[in-house]
TORBAGU-144644 format. One record per atom (N, C-alpha, C): chain; x, y, z; atom name. Coordinates in steps of 0.02 Angstrom, whole numbers, plus 50000, padded with zeros to 5 digits. Layout:
<recs>
REC	ch	u	v	w	at
REC	A	X	Y	Z	CA
...
</recs>
This chain:
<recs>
REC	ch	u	v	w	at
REC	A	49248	50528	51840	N
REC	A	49309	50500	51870	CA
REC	A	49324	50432	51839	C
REC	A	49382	50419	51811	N
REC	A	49405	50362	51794	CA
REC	A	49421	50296	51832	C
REC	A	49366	50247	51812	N
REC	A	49395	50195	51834	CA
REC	A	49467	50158	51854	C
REC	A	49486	50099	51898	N
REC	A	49565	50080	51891	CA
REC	A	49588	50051	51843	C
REC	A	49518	49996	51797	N
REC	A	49547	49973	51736	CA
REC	A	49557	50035	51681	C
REC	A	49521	50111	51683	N
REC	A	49537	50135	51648	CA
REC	A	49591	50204	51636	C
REC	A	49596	50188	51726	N
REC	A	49679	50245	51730	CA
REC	A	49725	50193	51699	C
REC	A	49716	50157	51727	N
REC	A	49766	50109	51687	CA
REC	A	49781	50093	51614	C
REC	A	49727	50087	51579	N
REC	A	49737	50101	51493	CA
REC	A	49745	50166	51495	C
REC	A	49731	50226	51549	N
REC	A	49768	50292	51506	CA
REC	A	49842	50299	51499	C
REC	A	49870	50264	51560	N
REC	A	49945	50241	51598	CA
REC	A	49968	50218	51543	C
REC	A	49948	50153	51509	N
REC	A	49973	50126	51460	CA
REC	A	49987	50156	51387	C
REC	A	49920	50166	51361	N
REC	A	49930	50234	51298	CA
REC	A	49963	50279	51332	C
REC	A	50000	50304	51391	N
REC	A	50042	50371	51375	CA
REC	A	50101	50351	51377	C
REC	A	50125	50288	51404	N
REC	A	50182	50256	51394	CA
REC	A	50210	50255	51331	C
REC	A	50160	50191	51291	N
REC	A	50183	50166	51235	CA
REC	A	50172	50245	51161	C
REC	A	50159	50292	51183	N
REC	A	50130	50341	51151	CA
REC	A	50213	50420	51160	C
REC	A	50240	50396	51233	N
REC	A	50310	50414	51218	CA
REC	A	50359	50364	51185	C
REC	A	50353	50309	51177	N
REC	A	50383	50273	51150	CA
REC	A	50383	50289	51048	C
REC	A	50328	50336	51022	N
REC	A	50311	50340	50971	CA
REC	A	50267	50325	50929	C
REC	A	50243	50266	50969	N
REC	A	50160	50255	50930	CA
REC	A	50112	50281	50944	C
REC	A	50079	50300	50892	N
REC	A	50023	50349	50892	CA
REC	A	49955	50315	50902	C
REC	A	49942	50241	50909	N
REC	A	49889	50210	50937	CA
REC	A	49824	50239	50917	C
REC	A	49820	50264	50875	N
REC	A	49733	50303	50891	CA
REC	A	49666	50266	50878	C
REC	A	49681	50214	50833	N
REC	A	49643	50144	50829	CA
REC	A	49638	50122	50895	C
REC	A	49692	50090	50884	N
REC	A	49706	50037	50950	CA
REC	A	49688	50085	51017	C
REC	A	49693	50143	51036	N
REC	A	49674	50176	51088	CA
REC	A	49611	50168	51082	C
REC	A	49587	50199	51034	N
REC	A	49492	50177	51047	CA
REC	A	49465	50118	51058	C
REC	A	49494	50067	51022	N
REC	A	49477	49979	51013	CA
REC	A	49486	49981	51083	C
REC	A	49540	49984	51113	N
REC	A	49551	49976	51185	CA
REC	A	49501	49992	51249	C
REC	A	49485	50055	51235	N
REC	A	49427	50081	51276	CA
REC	A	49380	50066	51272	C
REC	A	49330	50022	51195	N
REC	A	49274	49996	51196	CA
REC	A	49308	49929	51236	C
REC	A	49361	49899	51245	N
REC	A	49356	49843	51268	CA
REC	A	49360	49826	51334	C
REC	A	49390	49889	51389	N
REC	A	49387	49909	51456	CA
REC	A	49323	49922	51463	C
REC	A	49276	49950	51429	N
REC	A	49201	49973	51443	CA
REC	A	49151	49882	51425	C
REC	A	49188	49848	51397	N
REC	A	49151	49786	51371	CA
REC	A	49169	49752	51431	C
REC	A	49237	49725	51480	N
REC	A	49263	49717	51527	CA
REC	A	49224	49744	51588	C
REC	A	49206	49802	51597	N
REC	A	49178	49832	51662	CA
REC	A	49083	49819	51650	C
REC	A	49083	49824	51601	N
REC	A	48992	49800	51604	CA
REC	A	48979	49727	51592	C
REC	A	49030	49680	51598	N
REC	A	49013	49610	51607	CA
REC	A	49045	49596	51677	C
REC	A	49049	49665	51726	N
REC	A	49067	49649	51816	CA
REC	A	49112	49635	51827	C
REC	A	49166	49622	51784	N
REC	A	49252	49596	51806	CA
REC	A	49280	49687	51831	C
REC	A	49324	49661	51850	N
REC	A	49378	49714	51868	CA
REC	A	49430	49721	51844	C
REC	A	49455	49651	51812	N
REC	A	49518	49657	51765	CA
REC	A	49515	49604	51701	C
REC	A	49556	49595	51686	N
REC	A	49560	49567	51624	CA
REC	A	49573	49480	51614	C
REC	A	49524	49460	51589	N
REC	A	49501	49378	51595	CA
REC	A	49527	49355	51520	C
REC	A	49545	49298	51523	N
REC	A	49541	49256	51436	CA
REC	A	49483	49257	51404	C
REC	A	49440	49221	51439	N
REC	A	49386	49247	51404	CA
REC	A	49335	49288	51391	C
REC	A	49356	49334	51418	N
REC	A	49328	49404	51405	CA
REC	A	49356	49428	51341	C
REC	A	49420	49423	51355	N
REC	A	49467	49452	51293	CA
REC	A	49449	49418	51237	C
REC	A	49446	49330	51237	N
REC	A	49414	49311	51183	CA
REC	A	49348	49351	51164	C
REC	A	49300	49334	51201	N
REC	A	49220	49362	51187	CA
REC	A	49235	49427	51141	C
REC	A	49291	49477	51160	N
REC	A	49260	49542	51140	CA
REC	A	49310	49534	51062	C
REC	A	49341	49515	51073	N
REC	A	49391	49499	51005	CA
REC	A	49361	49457	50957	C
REC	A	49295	49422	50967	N
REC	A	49271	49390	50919	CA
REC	A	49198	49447	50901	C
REC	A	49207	49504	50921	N
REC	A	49141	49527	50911	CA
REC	A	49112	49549	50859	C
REC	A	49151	49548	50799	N
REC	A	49160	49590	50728	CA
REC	A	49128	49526	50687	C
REC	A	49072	49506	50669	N
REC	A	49055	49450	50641	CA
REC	A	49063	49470	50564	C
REC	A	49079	49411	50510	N
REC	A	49094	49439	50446	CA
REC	A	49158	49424	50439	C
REC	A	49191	49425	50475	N
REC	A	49254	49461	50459	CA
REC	A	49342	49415	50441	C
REC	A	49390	49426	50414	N
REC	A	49433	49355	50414	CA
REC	A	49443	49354	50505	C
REC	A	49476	49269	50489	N
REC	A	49516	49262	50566	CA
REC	A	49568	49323	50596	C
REC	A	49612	49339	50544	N
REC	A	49671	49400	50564	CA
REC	A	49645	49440	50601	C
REC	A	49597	49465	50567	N
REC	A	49536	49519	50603	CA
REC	A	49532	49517	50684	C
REC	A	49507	49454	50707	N
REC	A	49502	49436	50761	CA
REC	A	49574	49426	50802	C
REC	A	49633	49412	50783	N
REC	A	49683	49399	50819	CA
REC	A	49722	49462	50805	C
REC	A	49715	49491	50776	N
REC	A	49749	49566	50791	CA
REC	A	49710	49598	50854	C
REC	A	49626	49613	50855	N
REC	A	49581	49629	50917	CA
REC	A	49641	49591	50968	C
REC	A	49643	49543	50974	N
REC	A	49642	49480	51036	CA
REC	A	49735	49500	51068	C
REC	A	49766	49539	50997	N
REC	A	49829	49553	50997	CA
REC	A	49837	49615	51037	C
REC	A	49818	49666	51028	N
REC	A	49814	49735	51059	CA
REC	A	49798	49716	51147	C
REC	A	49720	49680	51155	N
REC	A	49734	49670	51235	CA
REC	A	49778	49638	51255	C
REC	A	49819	49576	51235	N
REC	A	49860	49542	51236	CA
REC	A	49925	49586	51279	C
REC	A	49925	49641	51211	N
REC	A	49982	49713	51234	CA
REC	A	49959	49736	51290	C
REC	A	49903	49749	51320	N
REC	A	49882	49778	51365	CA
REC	A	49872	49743	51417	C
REC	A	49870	49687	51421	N
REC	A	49856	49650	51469	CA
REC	A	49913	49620	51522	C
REC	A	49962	49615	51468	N
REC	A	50050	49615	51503	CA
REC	A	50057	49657	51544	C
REC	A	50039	49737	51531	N
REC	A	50064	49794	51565	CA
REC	A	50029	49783	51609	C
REC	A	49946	49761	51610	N
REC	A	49917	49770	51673	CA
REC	A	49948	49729	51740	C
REC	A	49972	49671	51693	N
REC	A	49984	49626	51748	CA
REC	A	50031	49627	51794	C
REC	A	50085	49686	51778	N
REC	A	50133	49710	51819	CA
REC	A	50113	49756	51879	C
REC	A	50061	49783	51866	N
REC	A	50020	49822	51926	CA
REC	A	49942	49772	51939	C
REC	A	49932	49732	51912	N
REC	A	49881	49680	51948	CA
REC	A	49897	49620	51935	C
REC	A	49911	49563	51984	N
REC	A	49941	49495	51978	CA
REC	A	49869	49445	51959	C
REC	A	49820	49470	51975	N
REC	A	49728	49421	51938	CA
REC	A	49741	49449	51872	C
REC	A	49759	49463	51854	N
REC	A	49766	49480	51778	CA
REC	A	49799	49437	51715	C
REC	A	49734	49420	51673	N
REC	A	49759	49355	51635	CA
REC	A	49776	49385	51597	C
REC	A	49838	49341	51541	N
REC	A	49861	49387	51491	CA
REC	A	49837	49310	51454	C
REC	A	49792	49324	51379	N
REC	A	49785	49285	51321	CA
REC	A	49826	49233	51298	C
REC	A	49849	49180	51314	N
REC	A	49902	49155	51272	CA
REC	A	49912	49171	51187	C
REC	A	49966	49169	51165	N
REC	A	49988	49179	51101	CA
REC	A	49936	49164	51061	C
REC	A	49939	49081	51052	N
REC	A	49900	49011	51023	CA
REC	A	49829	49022	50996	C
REC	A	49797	49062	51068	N
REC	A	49739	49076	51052	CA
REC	A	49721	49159	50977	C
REC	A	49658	49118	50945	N
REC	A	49633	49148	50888	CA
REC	A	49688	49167	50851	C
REC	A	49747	49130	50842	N
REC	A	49799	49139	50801	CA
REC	A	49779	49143	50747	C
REC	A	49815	49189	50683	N
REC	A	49800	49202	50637	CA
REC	A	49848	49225	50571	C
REC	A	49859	49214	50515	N
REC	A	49901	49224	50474	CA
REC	A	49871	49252	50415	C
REC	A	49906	49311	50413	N
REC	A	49881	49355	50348	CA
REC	A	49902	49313	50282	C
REC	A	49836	49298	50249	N
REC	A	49867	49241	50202	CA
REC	A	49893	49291	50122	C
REC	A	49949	49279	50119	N
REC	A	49955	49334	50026	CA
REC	A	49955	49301	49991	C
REC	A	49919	49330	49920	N
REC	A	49902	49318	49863	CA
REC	A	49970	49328	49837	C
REC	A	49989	49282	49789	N
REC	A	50029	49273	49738	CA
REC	A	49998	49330	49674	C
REC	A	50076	49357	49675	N
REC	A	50081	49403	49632	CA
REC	A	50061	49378	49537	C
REC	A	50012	49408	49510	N
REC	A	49983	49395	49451	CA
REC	A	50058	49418	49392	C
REC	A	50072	49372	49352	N
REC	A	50122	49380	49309	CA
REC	A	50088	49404	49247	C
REC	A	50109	49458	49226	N
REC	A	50050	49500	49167	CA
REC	A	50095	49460	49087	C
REC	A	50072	49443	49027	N
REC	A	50118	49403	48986	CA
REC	A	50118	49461	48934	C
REC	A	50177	49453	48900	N
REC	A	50182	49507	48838	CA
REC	A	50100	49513	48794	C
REC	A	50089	49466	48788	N
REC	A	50028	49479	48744	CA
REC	A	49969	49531	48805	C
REC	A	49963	49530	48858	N
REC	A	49912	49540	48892	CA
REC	A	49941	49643	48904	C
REC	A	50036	49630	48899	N
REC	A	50057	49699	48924	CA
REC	A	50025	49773	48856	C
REC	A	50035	49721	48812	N
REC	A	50036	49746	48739	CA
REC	A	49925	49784	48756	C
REC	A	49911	49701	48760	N
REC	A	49830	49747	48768	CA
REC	A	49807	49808	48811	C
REC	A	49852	49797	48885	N
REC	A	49844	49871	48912	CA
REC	A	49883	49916	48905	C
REC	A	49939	49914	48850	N
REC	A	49953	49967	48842	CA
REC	A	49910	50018	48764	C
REC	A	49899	49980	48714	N
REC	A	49845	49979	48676	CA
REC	A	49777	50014	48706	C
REC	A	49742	49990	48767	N
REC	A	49702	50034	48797	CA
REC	A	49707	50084	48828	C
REC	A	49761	50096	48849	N
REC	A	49784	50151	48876	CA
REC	A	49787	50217	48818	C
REC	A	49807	50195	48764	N
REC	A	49824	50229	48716	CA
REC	A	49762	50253	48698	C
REC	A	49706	50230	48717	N
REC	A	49651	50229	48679	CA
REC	A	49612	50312	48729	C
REC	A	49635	50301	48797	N
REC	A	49616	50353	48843	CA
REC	A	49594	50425	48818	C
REC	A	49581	50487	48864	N
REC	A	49575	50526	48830	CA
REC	A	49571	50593	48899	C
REC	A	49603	50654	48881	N
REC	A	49639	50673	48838	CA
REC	A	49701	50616	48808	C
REC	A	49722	50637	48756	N
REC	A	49789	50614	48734	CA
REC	A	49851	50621	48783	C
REC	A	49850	50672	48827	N
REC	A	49915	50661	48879	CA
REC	A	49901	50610	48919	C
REC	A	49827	50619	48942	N
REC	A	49820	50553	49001	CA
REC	A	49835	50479	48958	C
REC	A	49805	50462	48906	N
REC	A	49805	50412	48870	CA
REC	A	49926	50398	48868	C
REC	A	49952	50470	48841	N
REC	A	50014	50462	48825	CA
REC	A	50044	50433	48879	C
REC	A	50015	50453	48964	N
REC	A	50043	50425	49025	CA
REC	A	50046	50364	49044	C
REC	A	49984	50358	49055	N
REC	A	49967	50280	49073	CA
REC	A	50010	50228	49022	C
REC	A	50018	50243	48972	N
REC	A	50041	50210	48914	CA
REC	A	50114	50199	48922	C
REC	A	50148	50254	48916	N
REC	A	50224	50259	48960	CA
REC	A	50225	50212	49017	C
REC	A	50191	50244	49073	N
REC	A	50194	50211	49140	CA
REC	A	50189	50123	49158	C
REC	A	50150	50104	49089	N
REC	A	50145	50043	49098	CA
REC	A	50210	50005	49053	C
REC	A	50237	50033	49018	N
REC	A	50276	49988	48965	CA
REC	A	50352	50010	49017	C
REC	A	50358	50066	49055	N
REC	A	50400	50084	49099	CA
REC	A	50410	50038	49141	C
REC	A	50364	50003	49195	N
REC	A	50338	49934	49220	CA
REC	A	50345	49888	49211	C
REC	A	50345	49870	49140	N
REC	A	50355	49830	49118	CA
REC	A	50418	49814	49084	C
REC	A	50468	49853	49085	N
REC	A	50529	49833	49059	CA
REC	A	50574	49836	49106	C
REC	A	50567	49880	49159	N
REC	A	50627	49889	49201	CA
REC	A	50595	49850	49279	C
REC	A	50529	49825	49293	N
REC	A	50528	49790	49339	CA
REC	A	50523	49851	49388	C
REC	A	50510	49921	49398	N
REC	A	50505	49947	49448	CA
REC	A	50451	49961	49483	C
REC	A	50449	49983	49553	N
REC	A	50381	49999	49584	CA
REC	A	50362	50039	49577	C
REC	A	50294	50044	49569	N
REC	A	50236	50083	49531	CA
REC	A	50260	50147	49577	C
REC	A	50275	50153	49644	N
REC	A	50302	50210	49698	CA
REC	A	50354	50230	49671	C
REC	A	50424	50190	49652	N
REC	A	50472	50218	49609	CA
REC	A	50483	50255	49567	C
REC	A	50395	50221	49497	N
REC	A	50409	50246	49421	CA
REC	A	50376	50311	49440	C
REC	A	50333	50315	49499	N
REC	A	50276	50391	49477	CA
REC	A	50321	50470	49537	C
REC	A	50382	50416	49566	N
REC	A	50424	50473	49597	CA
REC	A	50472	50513	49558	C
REC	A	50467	50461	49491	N
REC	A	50546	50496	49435	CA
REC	A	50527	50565	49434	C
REC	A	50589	50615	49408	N
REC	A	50577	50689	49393	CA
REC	A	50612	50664	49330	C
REC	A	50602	50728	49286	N
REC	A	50631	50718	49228	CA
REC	A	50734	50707	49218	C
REC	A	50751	50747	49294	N
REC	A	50825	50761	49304	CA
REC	A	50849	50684	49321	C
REC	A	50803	50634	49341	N
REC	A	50818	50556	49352	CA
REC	A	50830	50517	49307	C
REC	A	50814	50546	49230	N
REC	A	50834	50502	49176	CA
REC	A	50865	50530	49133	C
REC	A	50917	50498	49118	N
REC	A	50966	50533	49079	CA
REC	A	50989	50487	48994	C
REC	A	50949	50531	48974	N
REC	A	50940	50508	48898	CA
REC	A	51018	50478	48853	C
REC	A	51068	50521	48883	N
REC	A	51134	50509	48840	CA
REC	A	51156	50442	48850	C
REC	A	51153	50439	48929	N
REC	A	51187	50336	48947	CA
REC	A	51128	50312	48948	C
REC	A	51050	50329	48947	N
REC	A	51009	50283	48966	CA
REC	A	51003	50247	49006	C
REC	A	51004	50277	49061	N
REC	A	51004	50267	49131	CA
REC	A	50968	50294	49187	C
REC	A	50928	50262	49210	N
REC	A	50865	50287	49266	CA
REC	A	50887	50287	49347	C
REC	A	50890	50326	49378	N
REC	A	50920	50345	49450	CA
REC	A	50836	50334	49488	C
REC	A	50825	50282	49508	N
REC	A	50761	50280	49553	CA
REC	A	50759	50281	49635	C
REC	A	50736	50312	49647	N
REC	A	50734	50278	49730	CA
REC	A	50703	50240	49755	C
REC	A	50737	50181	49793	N
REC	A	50711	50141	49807	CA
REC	A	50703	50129	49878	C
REC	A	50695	50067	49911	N
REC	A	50646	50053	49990	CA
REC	A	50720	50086	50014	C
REC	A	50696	50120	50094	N
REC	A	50731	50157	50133	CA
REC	A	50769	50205	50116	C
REC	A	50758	50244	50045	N
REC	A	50788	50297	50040	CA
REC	A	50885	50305	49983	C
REC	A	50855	50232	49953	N
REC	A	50934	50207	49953	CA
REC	A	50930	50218	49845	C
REC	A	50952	50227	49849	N
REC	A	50980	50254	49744	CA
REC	A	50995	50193	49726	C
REC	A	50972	50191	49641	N
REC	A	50989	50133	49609	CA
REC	A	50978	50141	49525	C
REC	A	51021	50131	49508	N
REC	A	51026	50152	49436	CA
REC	A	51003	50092	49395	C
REC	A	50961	50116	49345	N
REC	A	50916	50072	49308	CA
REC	A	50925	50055	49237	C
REC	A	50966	50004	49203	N
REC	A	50976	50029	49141	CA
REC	A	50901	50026	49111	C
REC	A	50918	50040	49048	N
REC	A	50857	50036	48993	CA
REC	A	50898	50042	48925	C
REC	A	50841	49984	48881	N
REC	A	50832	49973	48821	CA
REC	A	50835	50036	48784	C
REC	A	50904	50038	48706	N
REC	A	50865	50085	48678	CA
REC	A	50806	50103	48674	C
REC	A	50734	50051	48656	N
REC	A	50694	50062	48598	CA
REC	A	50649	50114	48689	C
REC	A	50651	50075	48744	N
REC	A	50633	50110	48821	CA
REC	A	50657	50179	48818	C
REC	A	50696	50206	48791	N
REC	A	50735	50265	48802	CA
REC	A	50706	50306	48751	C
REC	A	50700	50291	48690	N
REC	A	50659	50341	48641	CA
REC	A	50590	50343	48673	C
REC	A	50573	50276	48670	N
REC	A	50496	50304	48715	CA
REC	A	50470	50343	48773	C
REC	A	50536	50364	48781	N
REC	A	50512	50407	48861	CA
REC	A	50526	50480	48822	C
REC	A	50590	50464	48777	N
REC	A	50590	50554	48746	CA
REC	A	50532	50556	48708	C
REC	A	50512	50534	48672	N
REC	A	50441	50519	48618	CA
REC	A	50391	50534	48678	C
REC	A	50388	50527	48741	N
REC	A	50335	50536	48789	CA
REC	A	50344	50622	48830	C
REC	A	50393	50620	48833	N
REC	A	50411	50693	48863	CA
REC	A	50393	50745	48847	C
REC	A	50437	50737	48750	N
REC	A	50415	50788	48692	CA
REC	A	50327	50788	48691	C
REC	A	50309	50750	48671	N
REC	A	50211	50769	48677	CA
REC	A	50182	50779	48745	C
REC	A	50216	50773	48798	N
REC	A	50199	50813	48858	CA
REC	A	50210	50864	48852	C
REC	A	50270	50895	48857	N
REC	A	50291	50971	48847	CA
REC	A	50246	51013	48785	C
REC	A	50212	50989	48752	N
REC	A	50180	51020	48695	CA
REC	A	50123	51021	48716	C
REC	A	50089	50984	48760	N
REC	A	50036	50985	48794	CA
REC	A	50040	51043	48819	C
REC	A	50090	51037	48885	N
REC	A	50093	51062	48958	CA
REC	A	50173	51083	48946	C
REC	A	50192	51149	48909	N
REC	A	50255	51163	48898	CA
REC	A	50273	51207	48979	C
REC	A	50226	51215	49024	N
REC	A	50222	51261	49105	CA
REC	A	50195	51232	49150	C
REC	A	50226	51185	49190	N
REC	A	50222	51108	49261	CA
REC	A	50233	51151	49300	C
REC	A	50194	51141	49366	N
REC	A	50175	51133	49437	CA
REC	A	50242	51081	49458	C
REC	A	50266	51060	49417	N
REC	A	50322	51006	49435	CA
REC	A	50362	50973	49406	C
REC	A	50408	50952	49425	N
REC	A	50476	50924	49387	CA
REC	A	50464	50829	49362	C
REC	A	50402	50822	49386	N
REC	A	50388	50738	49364	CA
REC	A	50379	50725	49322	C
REC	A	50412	50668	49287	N
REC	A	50423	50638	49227	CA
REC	A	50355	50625	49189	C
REC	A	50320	50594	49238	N
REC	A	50248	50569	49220	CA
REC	A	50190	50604	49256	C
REC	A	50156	50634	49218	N
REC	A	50110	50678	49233	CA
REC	A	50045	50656	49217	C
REC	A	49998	50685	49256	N
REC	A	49916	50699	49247	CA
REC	A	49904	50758	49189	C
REC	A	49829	50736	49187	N
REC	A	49817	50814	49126	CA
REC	A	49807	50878	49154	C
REC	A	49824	50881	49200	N
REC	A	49824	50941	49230	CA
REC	A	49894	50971	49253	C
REC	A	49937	50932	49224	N
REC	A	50010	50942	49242	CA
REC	A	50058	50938	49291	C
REC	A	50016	50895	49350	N
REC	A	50038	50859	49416	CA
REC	A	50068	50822	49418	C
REC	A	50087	50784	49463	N
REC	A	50131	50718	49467	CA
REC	A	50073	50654	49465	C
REC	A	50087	50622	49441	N
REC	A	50048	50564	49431	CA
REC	A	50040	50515	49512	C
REC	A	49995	50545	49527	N
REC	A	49996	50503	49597	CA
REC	A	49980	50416	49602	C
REC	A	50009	50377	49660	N
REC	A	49972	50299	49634	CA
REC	A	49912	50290	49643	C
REC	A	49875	50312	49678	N
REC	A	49781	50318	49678	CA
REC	A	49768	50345	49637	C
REC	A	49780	50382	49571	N
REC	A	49749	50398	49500	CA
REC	A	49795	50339	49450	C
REC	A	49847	50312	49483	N
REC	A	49856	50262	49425	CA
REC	A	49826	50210	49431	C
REC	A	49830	50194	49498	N
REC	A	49786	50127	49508	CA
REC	A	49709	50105	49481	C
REC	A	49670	50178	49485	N
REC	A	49627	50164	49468	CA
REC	A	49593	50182	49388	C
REC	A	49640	50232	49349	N
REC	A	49644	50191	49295	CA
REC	A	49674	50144	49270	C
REC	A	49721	50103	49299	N
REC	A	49743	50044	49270	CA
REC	A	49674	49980	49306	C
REC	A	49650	50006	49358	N
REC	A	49589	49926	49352	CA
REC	A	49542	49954	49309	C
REC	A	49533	50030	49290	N
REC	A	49491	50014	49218	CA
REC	A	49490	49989	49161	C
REC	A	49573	49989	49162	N
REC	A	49592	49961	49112	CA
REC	A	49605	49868	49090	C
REC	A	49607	49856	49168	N
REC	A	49608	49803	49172	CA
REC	A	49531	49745	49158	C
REC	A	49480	49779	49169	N
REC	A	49419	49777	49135	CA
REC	A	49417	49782	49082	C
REC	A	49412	49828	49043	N
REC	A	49422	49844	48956	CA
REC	A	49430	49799	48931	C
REC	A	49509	49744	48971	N
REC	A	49535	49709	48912	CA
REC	A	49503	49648	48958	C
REC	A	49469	49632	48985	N
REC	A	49464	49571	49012	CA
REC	A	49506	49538	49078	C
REC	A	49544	49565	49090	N
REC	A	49603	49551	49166	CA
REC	A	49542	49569	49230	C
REC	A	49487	49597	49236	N
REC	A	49460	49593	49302	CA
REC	A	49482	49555	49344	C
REC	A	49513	49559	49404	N
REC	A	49507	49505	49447	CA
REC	A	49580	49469	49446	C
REC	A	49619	49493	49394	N
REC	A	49693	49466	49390	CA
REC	A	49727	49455	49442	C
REC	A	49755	49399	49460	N
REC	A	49798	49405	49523	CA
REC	A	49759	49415	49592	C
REC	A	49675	49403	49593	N
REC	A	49649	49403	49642	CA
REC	A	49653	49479	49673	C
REC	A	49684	49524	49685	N
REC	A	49688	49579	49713	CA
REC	A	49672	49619	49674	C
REC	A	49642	49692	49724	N
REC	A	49623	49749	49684	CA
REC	A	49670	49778	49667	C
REC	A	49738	49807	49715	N
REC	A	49765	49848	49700	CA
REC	A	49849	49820	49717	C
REC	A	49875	49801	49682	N
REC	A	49935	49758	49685	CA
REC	A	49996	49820	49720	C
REC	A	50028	49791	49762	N
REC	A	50081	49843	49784	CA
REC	A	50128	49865	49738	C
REC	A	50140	49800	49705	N
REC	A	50177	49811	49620	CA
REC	A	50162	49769	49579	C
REC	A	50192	49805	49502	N
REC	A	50152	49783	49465	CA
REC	A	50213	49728	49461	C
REC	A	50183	49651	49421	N
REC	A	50228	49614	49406	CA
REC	A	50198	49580	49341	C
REC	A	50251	49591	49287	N
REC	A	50265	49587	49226	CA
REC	A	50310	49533	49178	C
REC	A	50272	49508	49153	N
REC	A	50339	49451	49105	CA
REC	A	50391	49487	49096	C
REC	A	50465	49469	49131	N
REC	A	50527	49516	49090	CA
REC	A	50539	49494	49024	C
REC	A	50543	49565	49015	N
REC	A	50576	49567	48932	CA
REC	A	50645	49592	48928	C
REC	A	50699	49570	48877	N
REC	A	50764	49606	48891	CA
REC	A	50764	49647	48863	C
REC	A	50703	49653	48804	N
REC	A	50727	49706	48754	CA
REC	A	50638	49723	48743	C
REC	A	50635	49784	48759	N
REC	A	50541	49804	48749	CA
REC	A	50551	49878	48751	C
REC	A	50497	49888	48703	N
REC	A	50487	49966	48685	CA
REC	A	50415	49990	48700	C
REC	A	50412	50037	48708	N
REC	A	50330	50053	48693	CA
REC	A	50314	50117	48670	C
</recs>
């Protein structure tokens, strides 16, 4: 039989759970913290309880802790409309700010070395991809989610013009550099001679003739980023995008 502090977090997850969030973290986090709450003898929800259990993750950044401290926070409002002893956390407390890393600016000389290593890859299609994909990146400024969504029907060789999709679903036409535009036909043609029979209509492919997903690019591009010496570039492992010296005029 369920406790009242814990009909009450079921009350709450089924609320906020028609509302559309799927909570399944935060539902569990929650219930170790009603069970952390009921075996230190309270009945409802204290500040510093909420602190105590929100600091319990040792190791860890501050955010860490004020997201914990954030969720009862959420929960603790609701309680307090059906229990008036019910403390709710102030804001203030274990405040915390996700600090971001500044985006690493890659310089022509450094684009040139990973694309050079890339080239070096093997099979030759994987090596031909990565190679594309990065000088692709590097000239038109797009997101790595953008360049590995193109199909081949998105670029249109005659105006030289790239149709990408971008955040929320919204189209945006991309010019490109002659010398960008031979290099993608120069990339296509030795794909198709590879892999003249695709699983798919994507521009940029795996050696197996897939779509180039971003968890196989990512992680050959930090191999690559090793190779040439960039370990550690930009502080982050896996950059949301890539960011590149613009060039107005670049080929690869």
């Amino acid at each position: 039989m369920s406790t009242p502090l814990q009909q009450a977090l079921e009350d709450y997850l089924a609320i906020r759970r028609q509302l559309g969030y799927e909570l399944r973290s935060s539902g569990r986090l929650l219930a170790g913290f009603v069970r952390f709450v009921e075996q230190a003898g309270a009945r409802t929800i204290t500040t510093e309880l909420a602190v105590a259990w929100a600091r319990q993750p040792q190791g860890v950044a501050p955010i860490r802790w004020s997201q914990r401290l954030g969720m009862v926070r959420g929960f603790a409002g609701y309680l307090a409309t059906i229990d008036p002893e019910t403390e709710i956390p102030p804001a203030d407390v274990l405040s915390a700010r996700q600090q971001r890393v500044a985006p690493y600016i890659y310089s022509p000389e450094e684009i040139e070395a990973l694309m050079h290593a890339a080239g070096e890859l093997w099979p030759p299609v994987r090596a031909a991809t990565m190679r594309t994909a990065i000088g692709l990146l590097a000239c038109t400024g797009m997101r790595i989610g953008e360049a590995l969504a193109l199909d081949d029907s998105d670029l249109d060789i005659e105006t030289g013009v790239i149709t990408a999709m971008g955040k929320w679903g919204k189209q945006r036409q991309v010019p490109l550099h002659p010398t960008t535009v031979q290099a993608l036909r120069a990339y296509q043609q030795a794909r198709d001679e590879y892999r003249p029979v695709r699983p798919t209509e994507a521009l940029l492919i795996t050696r197996h003739g897939d779509r180039l997903t971003k968890g196989a690019f990512l992680k050959a591009f930090r191999a690559l980023l090793i190779k040439v010496g960039l370990e550690g570039a930009g502080e982050r492992e896996r950059p949301a995008r890539m960011t590149f010296a613009t060039r107005s005029r670049c080929g690869h």
